[in-house]
CHARMM-style PDB file with segment names, atoms N, HN, CA, C and O in Angstrom:
ATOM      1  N   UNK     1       0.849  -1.181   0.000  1.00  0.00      PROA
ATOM      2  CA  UNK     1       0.000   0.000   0.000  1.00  0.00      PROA
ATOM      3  C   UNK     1       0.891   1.239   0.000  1.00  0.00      PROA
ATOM      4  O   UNK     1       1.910   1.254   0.689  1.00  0.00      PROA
ATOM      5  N   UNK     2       0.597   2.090  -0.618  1.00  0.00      PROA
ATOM      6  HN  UNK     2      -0.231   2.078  -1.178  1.00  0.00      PROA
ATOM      7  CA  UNK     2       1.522   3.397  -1.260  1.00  0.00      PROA
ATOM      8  C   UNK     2       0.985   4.587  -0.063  1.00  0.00      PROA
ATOM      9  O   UNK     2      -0.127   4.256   0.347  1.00  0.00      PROA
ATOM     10  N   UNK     3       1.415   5.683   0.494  1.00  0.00      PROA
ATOM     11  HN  UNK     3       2.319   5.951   0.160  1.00  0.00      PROA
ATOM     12  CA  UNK     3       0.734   6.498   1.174  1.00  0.00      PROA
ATOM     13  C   UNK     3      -0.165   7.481   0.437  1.00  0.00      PROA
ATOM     14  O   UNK     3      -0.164   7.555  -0.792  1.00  0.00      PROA
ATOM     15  N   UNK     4      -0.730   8.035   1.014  1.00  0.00      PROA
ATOM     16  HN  UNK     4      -0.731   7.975   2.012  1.00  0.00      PROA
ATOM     17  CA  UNK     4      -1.739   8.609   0.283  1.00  0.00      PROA
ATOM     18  C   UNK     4      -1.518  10.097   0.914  1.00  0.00      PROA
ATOM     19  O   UNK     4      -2.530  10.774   0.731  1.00  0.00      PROA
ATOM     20  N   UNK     5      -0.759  10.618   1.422  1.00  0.00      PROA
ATOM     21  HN  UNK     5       0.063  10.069   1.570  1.00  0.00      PROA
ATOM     22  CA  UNK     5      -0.448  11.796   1.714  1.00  0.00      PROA
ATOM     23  C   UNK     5       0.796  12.007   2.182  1.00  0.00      PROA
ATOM     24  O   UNK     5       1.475  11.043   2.535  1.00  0.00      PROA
ATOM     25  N   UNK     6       1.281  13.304   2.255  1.00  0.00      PROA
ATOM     26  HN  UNK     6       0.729  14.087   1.968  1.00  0.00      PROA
ATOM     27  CA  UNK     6       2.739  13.844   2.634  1.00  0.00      PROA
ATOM     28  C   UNK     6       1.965  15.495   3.262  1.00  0.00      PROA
ATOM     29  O   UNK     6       0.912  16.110   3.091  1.00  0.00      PROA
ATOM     30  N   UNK     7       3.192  15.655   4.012  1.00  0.00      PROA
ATOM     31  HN  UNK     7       4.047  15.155   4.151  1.00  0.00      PROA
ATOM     32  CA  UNK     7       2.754  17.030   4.746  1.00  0.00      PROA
ATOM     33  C   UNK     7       3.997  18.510   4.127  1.00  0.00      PROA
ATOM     34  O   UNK     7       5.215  18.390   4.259  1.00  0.00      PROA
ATOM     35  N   UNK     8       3.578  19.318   3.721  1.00  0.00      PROA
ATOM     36  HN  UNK     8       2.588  19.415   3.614  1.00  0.00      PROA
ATOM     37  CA  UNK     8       4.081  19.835   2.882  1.00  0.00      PROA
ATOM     38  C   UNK     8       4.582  21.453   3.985  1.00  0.00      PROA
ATOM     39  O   UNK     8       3.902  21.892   4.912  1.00  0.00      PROA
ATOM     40  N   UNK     9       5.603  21.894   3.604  1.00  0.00      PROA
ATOM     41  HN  UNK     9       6.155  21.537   2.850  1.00  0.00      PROA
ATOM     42  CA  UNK     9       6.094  23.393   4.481  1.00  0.00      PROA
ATOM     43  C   UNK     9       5.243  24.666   3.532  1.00  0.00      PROA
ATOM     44  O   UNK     9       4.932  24.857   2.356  1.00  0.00      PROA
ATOM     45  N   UNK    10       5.160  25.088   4.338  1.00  0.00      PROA
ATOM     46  HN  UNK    10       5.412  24.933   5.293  1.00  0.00      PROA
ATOM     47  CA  UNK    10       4.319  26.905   3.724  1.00  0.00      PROA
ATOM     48  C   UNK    10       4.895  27.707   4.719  1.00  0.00      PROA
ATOM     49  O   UNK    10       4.751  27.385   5.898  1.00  0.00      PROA
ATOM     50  N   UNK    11       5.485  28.638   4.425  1.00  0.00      PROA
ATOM     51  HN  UNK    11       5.602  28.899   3.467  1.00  0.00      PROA
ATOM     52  CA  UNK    11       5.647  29.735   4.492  1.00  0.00      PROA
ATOM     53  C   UNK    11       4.620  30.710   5.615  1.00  0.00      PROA
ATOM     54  O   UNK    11       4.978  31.782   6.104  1.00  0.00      PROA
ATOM     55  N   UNK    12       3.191  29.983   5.877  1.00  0.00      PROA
ATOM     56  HN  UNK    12       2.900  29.112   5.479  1.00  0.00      PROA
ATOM     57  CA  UNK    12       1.986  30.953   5.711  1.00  0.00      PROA
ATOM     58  C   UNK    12       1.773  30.230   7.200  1.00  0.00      PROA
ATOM     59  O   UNK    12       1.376  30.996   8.077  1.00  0.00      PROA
ATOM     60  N   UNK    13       2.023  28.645   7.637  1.00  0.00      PROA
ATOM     61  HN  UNK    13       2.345  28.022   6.924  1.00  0.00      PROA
ATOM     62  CA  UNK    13       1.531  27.871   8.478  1.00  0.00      PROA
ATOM     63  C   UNK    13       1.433  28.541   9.979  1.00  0.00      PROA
ATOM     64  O   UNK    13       2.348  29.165  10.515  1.00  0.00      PROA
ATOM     65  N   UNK    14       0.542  28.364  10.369  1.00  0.00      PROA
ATOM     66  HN  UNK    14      -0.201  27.857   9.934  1.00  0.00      PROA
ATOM     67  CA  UNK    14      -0.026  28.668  11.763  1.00  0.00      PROA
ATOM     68  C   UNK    14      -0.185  30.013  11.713  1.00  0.00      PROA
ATOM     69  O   UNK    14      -0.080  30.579  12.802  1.00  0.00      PROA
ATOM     70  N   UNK    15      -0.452  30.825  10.578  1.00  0.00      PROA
ATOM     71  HN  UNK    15      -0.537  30.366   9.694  1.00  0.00      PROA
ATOM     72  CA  UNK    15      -0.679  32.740  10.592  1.00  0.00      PROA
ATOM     73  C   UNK    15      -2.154  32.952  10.018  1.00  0.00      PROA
ATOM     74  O   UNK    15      -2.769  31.929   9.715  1.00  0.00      PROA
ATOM     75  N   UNK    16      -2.707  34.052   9.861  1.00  0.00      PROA
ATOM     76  HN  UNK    16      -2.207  34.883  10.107  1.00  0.00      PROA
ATOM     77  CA  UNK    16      -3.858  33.914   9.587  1.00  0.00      PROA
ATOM     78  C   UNK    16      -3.992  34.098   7.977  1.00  0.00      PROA
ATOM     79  O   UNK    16      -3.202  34.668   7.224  1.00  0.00      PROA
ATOM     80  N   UNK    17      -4.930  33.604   7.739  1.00  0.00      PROA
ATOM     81  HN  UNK    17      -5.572  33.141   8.351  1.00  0.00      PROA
ATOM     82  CA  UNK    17      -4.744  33.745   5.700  1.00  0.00      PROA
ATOM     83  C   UNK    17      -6.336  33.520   5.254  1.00  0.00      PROA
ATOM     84  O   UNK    17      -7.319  33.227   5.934  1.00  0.00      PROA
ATOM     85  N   UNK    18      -6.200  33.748   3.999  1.00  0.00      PROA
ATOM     86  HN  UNK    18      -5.401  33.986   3.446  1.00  0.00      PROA
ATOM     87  CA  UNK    18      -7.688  33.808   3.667  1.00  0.00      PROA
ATOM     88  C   UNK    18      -7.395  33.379   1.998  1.00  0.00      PROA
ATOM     89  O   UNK    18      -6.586  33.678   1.120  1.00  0.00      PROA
ATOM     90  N   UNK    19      -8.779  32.345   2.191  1.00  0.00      PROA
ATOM     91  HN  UNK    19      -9.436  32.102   2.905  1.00  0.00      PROA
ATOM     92  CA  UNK    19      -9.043  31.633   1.194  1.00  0.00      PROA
ATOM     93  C   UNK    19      -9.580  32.453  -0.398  1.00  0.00      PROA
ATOM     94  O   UNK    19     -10.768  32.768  -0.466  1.00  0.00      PROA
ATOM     95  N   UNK    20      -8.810  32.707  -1.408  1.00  0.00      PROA
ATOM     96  HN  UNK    20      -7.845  32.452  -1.352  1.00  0.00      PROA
ATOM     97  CA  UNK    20      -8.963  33.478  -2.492  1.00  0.00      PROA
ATOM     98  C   UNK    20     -10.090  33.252  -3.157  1.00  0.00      PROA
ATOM     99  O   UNK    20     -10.736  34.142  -3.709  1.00  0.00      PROA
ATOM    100  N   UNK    21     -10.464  31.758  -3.140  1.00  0.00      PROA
ATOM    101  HN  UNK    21      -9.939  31.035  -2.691  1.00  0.00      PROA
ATOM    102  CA  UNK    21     -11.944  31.421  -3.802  1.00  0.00      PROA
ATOM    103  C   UNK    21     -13.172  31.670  -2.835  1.00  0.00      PROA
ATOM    104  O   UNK    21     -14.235  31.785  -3.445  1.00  0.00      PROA
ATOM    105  N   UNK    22     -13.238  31.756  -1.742  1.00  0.00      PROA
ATOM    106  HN  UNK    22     -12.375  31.663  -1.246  1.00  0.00      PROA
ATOM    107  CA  UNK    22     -13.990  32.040  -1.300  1.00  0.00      PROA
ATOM    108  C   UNK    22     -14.173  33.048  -0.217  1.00  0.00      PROA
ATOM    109  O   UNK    22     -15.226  33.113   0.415  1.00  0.00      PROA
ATOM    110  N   UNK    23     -13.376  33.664  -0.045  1.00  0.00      PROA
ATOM    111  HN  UNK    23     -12.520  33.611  -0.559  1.00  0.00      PROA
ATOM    112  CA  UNK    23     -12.835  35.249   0.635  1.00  0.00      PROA
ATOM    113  C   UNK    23     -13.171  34.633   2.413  1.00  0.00      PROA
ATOM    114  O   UNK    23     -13.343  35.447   3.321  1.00  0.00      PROA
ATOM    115  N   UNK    24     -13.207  33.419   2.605  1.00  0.00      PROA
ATOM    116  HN  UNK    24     -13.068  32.758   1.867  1.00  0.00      PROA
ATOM    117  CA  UNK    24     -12.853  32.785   3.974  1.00  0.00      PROA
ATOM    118  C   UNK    24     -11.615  33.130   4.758  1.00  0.00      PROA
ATOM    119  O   UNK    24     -10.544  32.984   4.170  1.00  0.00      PROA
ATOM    120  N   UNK    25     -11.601  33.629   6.177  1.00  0.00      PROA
ATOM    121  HN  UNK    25     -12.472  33.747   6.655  1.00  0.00      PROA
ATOM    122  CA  UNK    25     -10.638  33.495   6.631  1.00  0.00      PROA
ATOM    123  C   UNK    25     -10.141  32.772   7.637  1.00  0.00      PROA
ATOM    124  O   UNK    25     -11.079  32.554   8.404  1.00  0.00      PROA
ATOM    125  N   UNK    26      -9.093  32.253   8.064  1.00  0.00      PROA
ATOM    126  HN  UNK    26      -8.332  32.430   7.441  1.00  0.00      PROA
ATOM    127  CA  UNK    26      -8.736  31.416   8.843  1.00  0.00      PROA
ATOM    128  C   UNK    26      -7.343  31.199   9.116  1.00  0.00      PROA
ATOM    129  O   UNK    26      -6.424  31.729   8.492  1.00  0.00      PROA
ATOM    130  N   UNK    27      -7.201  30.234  10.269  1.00  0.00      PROA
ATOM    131  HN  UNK    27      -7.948  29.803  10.776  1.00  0.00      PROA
ATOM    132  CA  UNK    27      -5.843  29.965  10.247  1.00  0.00      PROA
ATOM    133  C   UNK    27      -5.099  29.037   9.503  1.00  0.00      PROA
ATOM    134  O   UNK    27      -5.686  27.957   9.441  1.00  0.00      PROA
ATOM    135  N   UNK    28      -4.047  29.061   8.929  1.00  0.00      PROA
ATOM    136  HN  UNK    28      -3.571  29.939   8.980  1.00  0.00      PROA
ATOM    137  CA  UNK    28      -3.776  27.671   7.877  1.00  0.00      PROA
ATOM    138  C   UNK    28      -2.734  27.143   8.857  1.00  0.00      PROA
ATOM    139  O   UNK    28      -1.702  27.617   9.330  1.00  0.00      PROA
ATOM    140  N   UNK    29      -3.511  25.760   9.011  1.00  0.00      PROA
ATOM    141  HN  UNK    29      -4.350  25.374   8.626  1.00  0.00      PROA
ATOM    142  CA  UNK    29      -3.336  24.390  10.037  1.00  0.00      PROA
ATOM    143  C   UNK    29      -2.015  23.445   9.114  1.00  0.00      PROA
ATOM    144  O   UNK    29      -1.113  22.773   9.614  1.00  0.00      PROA
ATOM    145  N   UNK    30      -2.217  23.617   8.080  1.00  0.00      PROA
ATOM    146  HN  UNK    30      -2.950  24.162   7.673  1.00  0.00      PROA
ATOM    147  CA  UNK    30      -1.679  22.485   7.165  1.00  0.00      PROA
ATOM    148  C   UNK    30      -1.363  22.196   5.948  1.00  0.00      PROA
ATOM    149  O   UNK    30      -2.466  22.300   5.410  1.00  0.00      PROA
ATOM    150  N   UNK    31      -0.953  22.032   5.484  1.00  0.00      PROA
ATOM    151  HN  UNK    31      -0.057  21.947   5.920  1.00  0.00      PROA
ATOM    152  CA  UNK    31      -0.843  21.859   3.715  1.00  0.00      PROA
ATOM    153  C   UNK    31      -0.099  20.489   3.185  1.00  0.00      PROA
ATOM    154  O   UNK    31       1.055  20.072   3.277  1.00  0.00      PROA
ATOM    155  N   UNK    32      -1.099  20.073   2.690  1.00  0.00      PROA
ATOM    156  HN  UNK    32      -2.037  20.412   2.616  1.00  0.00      PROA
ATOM    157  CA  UNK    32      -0.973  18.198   2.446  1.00  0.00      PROA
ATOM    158  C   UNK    32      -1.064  17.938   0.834  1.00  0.00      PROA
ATOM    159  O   UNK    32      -2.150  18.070   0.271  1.00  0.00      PROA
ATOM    160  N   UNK    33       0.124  17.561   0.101  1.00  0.00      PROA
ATOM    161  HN  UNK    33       1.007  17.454   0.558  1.00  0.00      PROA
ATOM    162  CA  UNK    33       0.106  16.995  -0.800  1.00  0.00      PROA
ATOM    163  C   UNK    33      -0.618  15.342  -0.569  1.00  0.00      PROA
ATOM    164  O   UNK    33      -0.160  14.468   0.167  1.00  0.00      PROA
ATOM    165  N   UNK    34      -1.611  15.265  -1.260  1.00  0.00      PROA
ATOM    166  HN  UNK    34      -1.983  15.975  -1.858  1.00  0.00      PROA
ATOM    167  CA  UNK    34      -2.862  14.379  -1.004  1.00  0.00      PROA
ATOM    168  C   UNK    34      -3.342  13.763  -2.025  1.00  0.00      PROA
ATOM    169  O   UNK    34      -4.030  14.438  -2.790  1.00  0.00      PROA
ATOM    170  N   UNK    35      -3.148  12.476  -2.301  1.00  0.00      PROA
ATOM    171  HN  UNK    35      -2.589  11.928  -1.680  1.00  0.00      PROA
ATOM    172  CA  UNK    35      -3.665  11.415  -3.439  1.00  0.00      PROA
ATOM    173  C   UNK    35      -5.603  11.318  -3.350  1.00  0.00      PROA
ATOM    174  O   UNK    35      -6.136  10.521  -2.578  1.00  0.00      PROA
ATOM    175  N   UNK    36      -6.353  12.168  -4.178  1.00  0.00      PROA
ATOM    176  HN  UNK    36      -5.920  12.816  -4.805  1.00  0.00      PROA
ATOM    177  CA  UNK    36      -7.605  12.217  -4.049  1.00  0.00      PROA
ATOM    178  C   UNK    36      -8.290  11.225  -5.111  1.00  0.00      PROA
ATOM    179  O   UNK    36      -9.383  11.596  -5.539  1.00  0.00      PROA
ATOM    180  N   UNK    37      -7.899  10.298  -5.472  1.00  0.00      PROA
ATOM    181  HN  UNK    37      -7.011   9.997  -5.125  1.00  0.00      PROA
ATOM    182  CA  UNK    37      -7.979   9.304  -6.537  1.00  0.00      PROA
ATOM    183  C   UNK    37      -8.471   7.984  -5.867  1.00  0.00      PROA
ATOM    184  O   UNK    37      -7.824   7.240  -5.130  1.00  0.00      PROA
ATOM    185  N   UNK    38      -9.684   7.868  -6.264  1.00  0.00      PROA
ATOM    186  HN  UNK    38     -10.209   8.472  -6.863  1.00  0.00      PROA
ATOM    187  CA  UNK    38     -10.053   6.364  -5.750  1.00  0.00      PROA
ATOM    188  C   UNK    38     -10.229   5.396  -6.683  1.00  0.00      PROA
ATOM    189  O   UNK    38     -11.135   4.601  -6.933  1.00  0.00      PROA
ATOM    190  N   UNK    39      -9.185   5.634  -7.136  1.00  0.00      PROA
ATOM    191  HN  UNK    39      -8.449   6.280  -6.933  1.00  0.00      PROA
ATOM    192  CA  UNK    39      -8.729   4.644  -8.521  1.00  0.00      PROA
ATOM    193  C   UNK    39      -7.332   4.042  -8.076  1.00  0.00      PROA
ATOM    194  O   UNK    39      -6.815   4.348  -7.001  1.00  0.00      PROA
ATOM    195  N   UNK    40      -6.710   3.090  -9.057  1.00  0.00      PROA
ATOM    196  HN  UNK    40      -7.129   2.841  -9.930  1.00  0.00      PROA
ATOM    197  CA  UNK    40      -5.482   2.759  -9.029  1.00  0.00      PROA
ATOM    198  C   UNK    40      -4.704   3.733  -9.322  1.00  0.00      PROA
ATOM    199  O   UNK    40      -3.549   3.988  -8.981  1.00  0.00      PROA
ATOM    200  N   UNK    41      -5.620   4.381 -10.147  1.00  0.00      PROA
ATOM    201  HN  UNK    41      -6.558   4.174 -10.424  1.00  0.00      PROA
ATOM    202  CA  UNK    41      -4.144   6.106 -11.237  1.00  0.00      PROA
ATOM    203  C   UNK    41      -4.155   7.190 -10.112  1.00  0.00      PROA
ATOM    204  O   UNK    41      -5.185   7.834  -9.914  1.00  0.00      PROA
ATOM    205  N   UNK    42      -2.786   7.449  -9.213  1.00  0.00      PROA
ATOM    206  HN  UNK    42      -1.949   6.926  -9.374  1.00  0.00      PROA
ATOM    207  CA  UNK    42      -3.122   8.470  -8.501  1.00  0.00      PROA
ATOM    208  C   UNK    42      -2.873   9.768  -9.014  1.00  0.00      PROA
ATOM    209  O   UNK    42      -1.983  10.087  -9.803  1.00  0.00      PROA
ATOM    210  N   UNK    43      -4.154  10.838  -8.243  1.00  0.00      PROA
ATOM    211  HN  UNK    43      -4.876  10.579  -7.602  1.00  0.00      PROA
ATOM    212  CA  UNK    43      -4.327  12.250  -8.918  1.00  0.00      PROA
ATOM    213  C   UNK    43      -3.803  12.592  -7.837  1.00  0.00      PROA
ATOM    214  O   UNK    43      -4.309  12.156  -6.804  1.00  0.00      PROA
ATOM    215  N   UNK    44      -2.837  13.321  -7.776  1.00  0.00      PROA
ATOM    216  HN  UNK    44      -2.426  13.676  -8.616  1.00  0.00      PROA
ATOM    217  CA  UNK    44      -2.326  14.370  -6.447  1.00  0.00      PROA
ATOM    218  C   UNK    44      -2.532  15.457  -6.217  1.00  0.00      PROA
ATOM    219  O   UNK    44      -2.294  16.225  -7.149  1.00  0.00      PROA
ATOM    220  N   UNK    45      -2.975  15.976  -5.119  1.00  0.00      PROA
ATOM    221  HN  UNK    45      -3.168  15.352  -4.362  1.00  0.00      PROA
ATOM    222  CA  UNK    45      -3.709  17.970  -4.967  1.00  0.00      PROA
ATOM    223  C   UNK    45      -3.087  18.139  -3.864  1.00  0.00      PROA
ATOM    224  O   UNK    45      -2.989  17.364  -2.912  1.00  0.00      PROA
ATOM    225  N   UNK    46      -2.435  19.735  -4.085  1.00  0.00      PROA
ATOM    226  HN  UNK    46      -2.514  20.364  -4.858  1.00  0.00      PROA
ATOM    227  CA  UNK    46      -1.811  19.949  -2.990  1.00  0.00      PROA
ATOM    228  C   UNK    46      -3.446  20.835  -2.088  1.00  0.00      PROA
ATOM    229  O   UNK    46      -4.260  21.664  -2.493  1.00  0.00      PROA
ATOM    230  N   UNK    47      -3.272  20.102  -0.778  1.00  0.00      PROA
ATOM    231  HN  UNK    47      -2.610  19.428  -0.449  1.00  0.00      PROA
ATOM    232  CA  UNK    47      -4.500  20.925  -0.658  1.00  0.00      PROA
ATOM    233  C   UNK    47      -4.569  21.539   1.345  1.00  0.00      PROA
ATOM    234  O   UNK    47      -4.283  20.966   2.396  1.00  0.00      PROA
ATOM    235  N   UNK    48      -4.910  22.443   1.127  1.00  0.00      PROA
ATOM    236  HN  UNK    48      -5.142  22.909   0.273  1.00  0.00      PROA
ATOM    237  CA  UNK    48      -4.613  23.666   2.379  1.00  0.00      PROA
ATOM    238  C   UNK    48      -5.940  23.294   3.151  1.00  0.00      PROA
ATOM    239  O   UNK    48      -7.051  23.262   2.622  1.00  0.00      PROA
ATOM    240  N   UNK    49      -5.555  22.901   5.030  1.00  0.00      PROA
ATOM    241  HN  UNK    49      -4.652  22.927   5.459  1.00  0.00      PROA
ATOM    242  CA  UNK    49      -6.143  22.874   5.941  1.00  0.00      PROA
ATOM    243  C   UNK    49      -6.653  24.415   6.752  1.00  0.00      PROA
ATOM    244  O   UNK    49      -5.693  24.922   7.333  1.00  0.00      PROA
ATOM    245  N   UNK    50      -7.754  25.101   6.869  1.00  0.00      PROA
ATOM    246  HN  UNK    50      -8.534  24.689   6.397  1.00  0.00      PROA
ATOM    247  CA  UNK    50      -7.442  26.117   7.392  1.00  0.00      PROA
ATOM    248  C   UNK    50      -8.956  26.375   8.275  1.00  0.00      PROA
ATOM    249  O   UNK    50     -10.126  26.419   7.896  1.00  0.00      PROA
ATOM    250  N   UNK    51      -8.512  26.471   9.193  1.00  0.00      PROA
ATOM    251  HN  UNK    51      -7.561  26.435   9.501  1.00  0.00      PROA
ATOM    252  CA  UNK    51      -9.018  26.762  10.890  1.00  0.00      PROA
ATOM    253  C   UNK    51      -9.950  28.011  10.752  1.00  0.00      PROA
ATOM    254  O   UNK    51      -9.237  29.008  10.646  1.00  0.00      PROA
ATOM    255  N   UNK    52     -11.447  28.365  10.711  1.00  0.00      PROA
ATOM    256  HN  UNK    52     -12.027  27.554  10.797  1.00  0.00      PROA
ATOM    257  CA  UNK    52     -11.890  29.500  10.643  1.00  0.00      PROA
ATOM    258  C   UNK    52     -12.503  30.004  11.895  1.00  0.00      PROA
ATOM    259  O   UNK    52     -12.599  29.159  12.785  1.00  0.00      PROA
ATOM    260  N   UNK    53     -12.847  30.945  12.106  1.00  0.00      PROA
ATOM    261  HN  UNK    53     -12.769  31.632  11.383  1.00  0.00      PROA
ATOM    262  CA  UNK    53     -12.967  31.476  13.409  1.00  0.00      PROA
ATOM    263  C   UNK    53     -14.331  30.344  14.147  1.00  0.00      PROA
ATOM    264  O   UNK    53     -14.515  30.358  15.364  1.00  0.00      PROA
ATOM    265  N   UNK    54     -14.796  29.846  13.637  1.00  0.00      PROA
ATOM    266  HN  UNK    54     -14.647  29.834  12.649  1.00  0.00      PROA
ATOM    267  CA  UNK    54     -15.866  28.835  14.221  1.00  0.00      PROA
ATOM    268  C   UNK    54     -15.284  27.453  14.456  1.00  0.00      PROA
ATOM    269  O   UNK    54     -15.955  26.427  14.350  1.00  0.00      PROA
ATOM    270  N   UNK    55     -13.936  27.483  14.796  1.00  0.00      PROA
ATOM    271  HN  UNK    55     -13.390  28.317  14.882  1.00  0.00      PROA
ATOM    272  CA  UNK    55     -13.310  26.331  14.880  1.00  0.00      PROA
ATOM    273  C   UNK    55     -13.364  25.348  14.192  1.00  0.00      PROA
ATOM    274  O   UNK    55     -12.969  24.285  14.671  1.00  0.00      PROA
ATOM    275  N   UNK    56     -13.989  25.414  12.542  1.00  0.00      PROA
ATOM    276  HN  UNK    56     -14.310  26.278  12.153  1.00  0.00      PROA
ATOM    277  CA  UNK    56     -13.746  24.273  11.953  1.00  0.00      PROA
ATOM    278  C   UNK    56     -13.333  24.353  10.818  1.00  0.00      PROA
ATOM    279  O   UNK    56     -13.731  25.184  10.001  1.00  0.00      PROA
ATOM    280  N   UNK    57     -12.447  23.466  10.606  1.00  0.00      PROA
ATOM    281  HN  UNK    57     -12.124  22.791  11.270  1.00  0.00      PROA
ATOM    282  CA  UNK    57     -11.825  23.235   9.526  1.00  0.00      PROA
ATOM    283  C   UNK    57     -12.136  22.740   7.890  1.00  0.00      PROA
ATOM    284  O   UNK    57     -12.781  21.714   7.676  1.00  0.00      PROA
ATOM    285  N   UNK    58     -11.703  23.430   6.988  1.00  0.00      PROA
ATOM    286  HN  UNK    58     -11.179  24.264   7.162  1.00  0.00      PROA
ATOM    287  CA  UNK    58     -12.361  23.318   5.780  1.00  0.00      PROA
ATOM    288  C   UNK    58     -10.821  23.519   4.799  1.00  0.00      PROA
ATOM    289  O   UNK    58      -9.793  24.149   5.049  1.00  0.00      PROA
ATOM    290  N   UNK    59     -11.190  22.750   3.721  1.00  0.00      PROA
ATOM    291  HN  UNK    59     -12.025  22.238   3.518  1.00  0.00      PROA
ATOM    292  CA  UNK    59      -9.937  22.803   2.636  1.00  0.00      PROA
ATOM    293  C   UNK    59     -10.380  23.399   1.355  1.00  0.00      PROA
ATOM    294  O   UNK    59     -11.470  23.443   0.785  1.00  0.00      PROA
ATOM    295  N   UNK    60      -9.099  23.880   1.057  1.00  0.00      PROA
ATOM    296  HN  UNK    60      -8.214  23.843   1.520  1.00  0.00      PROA
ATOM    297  CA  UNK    60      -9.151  24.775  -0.783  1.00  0.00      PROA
ATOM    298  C   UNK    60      -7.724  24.365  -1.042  1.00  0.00      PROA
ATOM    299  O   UNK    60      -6.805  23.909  -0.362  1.00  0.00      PROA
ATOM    300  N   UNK    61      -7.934  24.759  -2.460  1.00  0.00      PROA
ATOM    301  HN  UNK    61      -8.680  25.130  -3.011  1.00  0.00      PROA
ATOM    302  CA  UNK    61      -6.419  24.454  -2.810  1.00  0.00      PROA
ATOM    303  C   UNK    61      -5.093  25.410  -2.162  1.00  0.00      PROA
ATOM    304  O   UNK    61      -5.113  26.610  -1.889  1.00  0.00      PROA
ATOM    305  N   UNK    62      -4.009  24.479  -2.030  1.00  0.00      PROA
ATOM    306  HN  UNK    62      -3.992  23.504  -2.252  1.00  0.00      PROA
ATOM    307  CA  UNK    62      -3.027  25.744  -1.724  1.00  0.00      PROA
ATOM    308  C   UNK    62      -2.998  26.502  -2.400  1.00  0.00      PROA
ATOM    309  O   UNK    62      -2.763  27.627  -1.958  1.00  0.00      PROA
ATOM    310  N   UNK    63      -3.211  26.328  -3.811  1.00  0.00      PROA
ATOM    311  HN  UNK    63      -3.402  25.414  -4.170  1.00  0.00      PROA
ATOM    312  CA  UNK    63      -2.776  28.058  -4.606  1.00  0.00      PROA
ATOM    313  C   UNK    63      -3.608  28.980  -3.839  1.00  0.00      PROA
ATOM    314  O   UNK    63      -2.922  29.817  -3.252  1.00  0.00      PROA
ATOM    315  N   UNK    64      -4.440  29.058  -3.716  1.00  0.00      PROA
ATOM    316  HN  UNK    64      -4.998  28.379  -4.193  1.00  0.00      PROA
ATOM    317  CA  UNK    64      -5.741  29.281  -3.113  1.00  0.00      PROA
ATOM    318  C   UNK    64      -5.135  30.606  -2.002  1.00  0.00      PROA
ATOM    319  O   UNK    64      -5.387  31.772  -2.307  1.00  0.00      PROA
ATOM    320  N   UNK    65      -4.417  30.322  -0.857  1.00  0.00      PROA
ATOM    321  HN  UNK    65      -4.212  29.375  -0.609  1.00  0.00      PROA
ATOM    322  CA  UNK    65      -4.011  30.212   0.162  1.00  0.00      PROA
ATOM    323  C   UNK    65      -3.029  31.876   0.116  1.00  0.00      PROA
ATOM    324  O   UNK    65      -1.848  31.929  -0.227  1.00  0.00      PROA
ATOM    325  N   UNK    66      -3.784  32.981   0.503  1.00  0.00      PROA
ATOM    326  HN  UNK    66      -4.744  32.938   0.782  1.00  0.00      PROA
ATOM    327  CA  UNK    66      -3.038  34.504   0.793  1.00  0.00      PROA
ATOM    328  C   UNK    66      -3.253  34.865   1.951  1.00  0.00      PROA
ATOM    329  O   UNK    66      -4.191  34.531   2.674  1.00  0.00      PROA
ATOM    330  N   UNK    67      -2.063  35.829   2.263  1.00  0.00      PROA
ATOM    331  HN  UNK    67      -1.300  36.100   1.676  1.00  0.00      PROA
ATOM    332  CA  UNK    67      -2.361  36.299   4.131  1.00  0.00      PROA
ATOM    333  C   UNK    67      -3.451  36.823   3.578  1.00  0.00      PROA
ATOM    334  O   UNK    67      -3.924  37.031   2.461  1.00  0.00      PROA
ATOM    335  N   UNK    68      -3.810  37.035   5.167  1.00  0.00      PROA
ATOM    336  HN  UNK    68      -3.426  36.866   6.075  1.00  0.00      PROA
ATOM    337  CA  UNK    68      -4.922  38.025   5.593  1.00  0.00      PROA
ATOM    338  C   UNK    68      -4.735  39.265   6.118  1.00  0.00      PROA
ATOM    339  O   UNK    68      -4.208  39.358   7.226  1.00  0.00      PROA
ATOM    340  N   UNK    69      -5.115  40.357   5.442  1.00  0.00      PROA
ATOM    341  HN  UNK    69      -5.543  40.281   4.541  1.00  0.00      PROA
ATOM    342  CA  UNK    69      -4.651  41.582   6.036  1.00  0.00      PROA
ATOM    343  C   UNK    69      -5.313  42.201   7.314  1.00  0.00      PROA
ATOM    344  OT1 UNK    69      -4.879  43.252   7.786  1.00  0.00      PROA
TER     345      UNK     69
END
């Protein structure tokens, strides 16, 4: 069995940032290069954990992923 994720460094981690597609803000918890393929062919997304003021957590892509002013 192959892993299905890796944990990736940002620059941005544990500061506050806000989600570009959806003008969300939050804290970014994480950023996980992540096999989202429930197939044999894996598709890989790098994809951003981020903490919003209601304590829960929701993902977008890292590109995604700008401080918050």
């Amino acid at each position: 069995m192959t892993e299905r994720y890796e944990y990736l460094p940002h620059h941005l981690l544990r500061h506050r940032v806000r989600d570009g597609a959806s003008g969300t803000e939050g804290v970014l918890m994480a950023v996980i290069n992540e096999n989202v393929s429930d197939s044999d062919h894996p598709h890989w997304t790098e994809l951003a954990y981020i903490r919003a003021a209601s304590d829960r957590e929701f993902t977008t892509e890292a590109s995604n992923v700008e401080p918050a002013e």
